[in-house]
Every structure is written in C-alpha cells, then in structure tokens.
C-alpha positions as CSV (number, residue, x, y, z in Angstrom):
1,X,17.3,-11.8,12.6
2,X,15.9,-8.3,13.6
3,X,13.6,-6.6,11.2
4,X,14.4,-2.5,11.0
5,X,12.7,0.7,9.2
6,X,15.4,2.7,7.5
7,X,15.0,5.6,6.1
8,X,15.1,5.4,1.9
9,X,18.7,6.0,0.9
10,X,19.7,6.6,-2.8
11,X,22.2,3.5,-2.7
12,X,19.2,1.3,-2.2
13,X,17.3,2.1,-5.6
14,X,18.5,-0.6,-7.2
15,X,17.1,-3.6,-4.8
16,X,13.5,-1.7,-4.7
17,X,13.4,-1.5,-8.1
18,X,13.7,-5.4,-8.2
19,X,11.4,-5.4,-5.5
20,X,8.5,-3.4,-7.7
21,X,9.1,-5.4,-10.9
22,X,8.1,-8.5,-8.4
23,X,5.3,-6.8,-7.1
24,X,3.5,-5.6,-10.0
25,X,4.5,-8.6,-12.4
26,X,0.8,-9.5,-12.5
27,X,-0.7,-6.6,-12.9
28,X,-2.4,-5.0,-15.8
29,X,-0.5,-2.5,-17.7
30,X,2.5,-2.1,-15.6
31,X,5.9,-3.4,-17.0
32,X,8.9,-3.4,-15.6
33,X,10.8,-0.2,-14.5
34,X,14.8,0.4,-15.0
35,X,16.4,1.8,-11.9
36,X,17.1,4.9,-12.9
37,X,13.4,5.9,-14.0
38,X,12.5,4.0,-10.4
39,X,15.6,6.1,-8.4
40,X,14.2,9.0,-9.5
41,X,10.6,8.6,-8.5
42,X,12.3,8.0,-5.3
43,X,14.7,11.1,-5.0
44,X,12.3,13.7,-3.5
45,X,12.1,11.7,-0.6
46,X,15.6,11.2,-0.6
47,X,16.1,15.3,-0.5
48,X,16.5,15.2,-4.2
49,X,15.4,16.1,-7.7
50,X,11.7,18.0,-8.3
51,X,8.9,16.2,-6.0
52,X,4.8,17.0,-7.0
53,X,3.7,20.2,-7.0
54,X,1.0,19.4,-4.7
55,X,3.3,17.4,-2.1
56,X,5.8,18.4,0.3
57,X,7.8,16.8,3.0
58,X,7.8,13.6,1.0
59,X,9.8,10.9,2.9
60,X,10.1,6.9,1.8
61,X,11.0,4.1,4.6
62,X,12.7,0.5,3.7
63,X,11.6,-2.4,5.6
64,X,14.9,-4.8,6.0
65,X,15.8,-8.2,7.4
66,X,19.7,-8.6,7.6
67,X,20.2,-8.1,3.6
68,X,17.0,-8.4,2.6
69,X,14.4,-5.9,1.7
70,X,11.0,-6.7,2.2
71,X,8.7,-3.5,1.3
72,X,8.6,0.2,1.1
73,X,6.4,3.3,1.4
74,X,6.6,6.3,0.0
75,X,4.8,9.2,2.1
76,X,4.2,12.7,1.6
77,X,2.0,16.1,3.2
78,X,-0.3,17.1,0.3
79,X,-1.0,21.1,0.3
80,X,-4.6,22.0,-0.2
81,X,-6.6,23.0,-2.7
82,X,-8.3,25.4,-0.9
83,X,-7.3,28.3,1.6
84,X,-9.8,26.8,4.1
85,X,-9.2,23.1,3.5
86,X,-6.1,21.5,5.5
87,X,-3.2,19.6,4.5
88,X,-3.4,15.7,4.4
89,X,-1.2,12.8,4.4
90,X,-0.4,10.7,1.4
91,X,0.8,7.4,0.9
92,X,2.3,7.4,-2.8
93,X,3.1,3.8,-2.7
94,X,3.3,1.1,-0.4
95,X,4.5,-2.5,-1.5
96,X,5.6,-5.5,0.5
97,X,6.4,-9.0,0.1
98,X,3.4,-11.2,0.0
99,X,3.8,-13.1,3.3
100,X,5.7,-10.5,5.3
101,X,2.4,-9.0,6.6
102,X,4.9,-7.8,9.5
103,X,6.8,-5.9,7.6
104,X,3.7,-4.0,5.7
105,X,2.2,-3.0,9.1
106,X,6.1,-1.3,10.2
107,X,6.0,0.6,7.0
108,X,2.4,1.2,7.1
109,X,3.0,2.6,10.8
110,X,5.7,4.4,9.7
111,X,4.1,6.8,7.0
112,X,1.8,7.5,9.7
113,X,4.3,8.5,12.0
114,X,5.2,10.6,9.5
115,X,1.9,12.1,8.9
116,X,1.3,12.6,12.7
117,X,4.7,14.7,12.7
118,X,2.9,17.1,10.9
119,X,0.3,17.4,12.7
120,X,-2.2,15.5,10.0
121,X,-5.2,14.4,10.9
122,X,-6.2,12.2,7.9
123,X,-3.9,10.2,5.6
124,X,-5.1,8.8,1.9
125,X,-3.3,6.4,0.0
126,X,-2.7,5.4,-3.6
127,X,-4.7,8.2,-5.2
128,X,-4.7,8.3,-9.2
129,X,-3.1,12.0,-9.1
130,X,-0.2,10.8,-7.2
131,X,0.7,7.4,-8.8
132,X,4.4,6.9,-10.5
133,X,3.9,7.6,-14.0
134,X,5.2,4.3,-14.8
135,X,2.8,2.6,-12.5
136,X,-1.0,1.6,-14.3
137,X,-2.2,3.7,-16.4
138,X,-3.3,7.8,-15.5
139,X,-6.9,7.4,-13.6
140,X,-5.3,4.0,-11.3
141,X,-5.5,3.7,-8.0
142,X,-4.1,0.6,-6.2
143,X,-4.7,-2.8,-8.3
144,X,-6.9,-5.5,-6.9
145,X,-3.9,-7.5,-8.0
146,X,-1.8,-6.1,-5.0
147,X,-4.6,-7.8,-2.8
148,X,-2.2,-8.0,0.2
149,X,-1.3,-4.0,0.4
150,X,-5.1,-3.7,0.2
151,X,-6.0,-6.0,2.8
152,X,-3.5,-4.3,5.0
153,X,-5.2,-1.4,4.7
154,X,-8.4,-2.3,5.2
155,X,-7.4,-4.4,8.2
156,X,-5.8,-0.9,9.8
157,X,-9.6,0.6,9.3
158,X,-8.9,2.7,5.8
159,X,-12.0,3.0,4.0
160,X,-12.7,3.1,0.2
161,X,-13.2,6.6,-1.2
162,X,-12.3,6.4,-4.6
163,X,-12.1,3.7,-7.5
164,X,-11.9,3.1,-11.0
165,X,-12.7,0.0,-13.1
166,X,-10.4,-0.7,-15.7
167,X,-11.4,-2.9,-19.1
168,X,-9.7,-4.6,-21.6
169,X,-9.8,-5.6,-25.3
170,X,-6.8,-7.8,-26.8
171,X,-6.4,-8.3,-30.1
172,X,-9.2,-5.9,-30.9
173,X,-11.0,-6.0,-34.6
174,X,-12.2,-2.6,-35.1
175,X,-16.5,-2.0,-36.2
176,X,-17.1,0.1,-38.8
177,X,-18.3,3.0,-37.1
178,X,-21.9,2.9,-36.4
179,X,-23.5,5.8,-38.1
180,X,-25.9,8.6,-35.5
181,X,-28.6,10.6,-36.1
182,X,-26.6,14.0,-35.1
183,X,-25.5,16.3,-37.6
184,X,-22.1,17.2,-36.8
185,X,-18.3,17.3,-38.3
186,X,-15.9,14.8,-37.2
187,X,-12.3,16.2,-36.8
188,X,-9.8,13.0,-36.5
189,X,-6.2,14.6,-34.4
190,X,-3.1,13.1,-33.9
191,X,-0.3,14.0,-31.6
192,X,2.9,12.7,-30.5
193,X,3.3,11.5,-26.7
194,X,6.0,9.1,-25.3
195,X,4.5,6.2,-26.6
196,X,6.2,4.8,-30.2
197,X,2.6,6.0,-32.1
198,X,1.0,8.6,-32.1
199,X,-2.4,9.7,-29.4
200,X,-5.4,10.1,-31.4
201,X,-8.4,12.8,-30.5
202,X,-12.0,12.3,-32.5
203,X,-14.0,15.4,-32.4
204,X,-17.3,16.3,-32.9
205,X,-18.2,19.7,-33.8
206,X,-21.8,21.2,-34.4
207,X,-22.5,25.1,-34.6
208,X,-18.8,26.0,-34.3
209,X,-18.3,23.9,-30.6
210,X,-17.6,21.0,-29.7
211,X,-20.3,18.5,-28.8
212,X,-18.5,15.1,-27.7
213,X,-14.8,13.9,-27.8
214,X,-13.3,10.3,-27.6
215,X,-9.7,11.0,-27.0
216,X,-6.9,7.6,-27.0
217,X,-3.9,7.4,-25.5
218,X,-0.9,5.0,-26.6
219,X,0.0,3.0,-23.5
220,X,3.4,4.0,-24.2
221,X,2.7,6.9,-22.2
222,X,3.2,5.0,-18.8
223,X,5.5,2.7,-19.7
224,X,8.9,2.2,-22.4
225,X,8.2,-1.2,-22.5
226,X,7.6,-2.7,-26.2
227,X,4.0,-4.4,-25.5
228,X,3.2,-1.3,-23.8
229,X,3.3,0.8,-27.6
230,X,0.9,-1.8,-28.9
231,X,-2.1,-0.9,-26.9
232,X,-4.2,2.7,-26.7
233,X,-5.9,3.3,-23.9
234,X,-9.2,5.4,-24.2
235,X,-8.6,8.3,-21.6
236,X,-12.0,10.6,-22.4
237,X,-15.1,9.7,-23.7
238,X,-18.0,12.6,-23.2
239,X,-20.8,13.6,-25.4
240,X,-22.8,16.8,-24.1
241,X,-25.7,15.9,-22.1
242,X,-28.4,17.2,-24.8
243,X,-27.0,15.1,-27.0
244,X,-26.7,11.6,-25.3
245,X,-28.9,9.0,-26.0
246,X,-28.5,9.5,-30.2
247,X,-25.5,7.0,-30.4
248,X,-23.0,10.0,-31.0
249,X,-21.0,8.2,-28.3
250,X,-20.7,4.9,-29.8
251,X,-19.5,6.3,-33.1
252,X,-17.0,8.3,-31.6
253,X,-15.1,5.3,-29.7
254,X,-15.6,3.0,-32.5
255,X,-14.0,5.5,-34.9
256,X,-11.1,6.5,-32.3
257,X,-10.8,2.9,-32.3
258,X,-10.6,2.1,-35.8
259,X,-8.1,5.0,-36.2
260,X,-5.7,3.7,-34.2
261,X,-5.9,0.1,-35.5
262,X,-5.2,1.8,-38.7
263,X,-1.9,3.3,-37.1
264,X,-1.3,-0.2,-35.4
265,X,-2.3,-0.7,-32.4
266,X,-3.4,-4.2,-31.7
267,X,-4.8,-4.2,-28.1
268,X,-7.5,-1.6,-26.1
269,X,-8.2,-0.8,-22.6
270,X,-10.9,1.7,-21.1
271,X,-11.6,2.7,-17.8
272,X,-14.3,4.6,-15.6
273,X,-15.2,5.4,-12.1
274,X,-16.5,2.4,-9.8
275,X,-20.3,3.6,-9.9
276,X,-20.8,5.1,-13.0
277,X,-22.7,1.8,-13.6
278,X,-24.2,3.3,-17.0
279,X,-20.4,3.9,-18.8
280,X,-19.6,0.0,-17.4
281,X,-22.5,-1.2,-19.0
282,X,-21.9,0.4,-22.2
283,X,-18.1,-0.2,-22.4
284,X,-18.7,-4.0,-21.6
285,X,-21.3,-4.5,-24.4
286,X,-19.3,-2.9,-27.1
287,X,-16.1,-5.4,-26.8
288,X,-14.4,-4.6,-23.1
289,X,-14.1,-6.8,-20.3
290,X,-13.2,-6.2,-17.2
291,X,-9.6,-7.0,-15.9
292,X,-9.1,-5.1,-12.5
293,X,-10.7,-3.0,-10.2
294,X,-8.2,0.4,-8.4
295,X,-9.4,2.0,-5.8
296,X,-8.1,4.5,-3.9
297,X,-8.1,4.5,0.3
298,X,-8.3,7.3,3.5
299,X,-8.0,6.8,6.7
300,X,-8.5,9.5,10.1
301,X,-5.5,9.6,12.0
302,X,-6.2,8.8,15.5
C-alpha cells in the first residue's frame, strides 16, 4: 500500500490528536490533549483561527498509508526580529510513528519543500517560543524522550543550537528556608493562571528595587489534566549579580517552594539552559534530578 503526503485537513484532527497522545505518553509533563484544544493548534495551517504573531504562511502535512496516519509536521515562515535579519523556516512540530522512519523523512522533506517555496535559506525546528502550549512546559524544546524525531534530524544534518535541561522533584518536602546574610524584604505574590492553584512570585526588595525573584508556575498552565495542577514549575530564579554568592538565591526557591506546598502542590520541576553548568549544579544539590534534556535544532537549506 502506497504511502502519500496530504495536506492537513480539519476532518483529520481527531486521528492526530490520538496520534500525539501516543507520542508524548512518555514524556515529562505532557498529558494528554482533547481534540478540540489539539484542532485548534492546527487551524492556522489549515487557513483558520489566529496563527503566532511571529509566523506566517504556516502549513501542516499528514503522512498516510491507506487509513492509517503515521506522522505529521507542522511548518511555518518566521518574520524577523530585525529589519536586517531574514525570515526563516520553522518546524513547530514533527511526530511520527516510531518505526516508520519513512514516513518522518516525507514529512521532514515536505516542511522543507515548504520552506524552499519561500525562498528560505535556513529552517529551525522545535524552538521553546513556538511549542503548543499544551506541549512540555514554557522554556521546552523537543524531549530526548521523542529520540526518534531527534535522530531524524540529526541524520538529515540539523545541528543543536539550543537546549534546556529540565529537573524534577516528586513528592517534594519543603526546607525551612535557609536564612542569608542580605538585608532585604521579602514580598510573597500570588496570582491566578489556568492551572487549579494559584502562581506564586517571592520578591526581594532592598533600597526600594528589586534585588532577586524566584517566581513558580502551577503546571496547570500547559496542561487541564488533574496531575498536571499538582506540580509548580519554577520558571525564574535570578538574584542581581552584586549580590550572588550570599545564599539570597537559595532562600528565595526554598521559600517559593514552601509556599506553594503550603497551597498544595505536592510535586516540583525546574529547568535551565544546557550550559549554564553552575544553575545545574545548584538545582541538583538542593533536591532536583534530572528527568530530560530539550533541545532545539537548525539546519541550512541547501
């Protein structure tokens, strides 16, 4: 039986959502997606509903065999940021069936195609700012648990650019927060997201500004699903560089921590850039481990 790339058609939202939900089963902090929130990820490919405000020209191919859909990639022309900088391909999402390596290198081909139709030059693929929102969590890139699309890639000579480690803590028991040797007040915020509780912001404040932040994100924020609401994700940890080194940072994640245990969250994750070997170090001796690695791929269109 014939394998064909079809254009994405609206009708078929249903089957790729199933599709997704099988390829992202084992990843960390992705549930599964209904087909609506799915279709309408889709529809500005499709010619529908409000695409990013940094793509245009987004398209999405299917990858079939007789009644079965093997993968899919969503592509799109990214406008730049600067007058003299050009525009660039991107590939949004690309998932096939582990397996059907065939079927990955038509799609993979095809966003290309699609690229070279307007007159790109260079094409990245699965970069943070362009993820689903329902896919990972904000800074991800493509999971190391999607091992196949990232082999692919590799294999058709796209190179690393971009990454971001991510680590866990389940079942997390709060510290009392270590005490510092900075004078400062500590302003605790709370703020309602989509997640079930509420994001939290810890402050520091010293001679009317602000001098480090530690701000947590429920989970829920990517994601409806009900384990999703029980686990905060620390988005921004920063302390001002005169000030680092006097354990200002250390007391500002475990209290962020301890204030949303208090509101009941029950598991933590963390995350930060692939070489920022000093934030790794610190993050895995204070309770995280690591559970996956994104990262985030470009390639020069030949």
């Amino acid at each position: 039986m014939p394998m064909n790339v079809v254009p994405y058609e609206p009708a078929m939202a249903g089957e790729l959502t199933s599709l997704y939900n099988e390829l992202i089963r084992d990843v960390p902090h992705c549930h599964p997606v209904g087909v609506d929130e799915f279709a309408a990820a889709l529809a500005p490919a499709a010619g529908q509903g409000e695409g990013h405000e940094r793509l245009h020209s987004e398209a999405a191919f299917v990858a079939t065999e007789g009644e079965s859909v093997l993968g899919f990639v969503h592509v799109g022309v990214e406008r730049p940021e600067k007058e003299e900088d050009s525009e660039q391909g991107l590939v949004r999402f690309l998932g096939y069936r582990r397996g059907r390596r065939a079927a990955g290198q038509l799609l993979l081909e095809a966003a290309e195609e699609h690229c070279r139709q307007h007159d790109l030059t260079q094409v990245k693929a699965f970069e943070s700012r362009y993820r689903y929102w329902f896919y990972y969590l904000l800074p991800a890139h493509l999971s190391d648990r999607l091992d196949h699309v990232r082999a692919l890639l590799q294999f058709n000579d796209y190179e690393l650019f971009q990454g971001e480690v991510f680590l866990d803590w389940p079942d997390y028991e709060p510290l009392e927060p270590a005490p510092t040797d900075v004078p400062a007040e500590i302003k605790v915020e709370w703020e309602d997201g989509r997640g079930q509780r509420p994001n939290v912001r810890v402050r520091a404040i010293r001679d009317g500004g602000e001098v480090g932040s530690c701000y947590c994100i429920s989970d829920g924020e990517s994601s409806r699903a009900p384990e999703a609401q029980e686990r905060v994700f620390v988005l921004e940890l920063w302390v001002t560089e005169r000030l680092q080194g006097r354990r200002l940072g250390r007391y500002l994640l475990q209290r962020a921590l301890k204030e949303a245990h208090g509101k009941g969250y029950r598991h933590a994750a963390i995350s930060t850039d692939w070489r920022n070997y000093r934030a790794f170090l610190f993050y895995s001796n204070h309770g995280f481990r690591a559970a996956d690695w994104t990262y985030a791929f470009r390639r020069e269109l030949k």
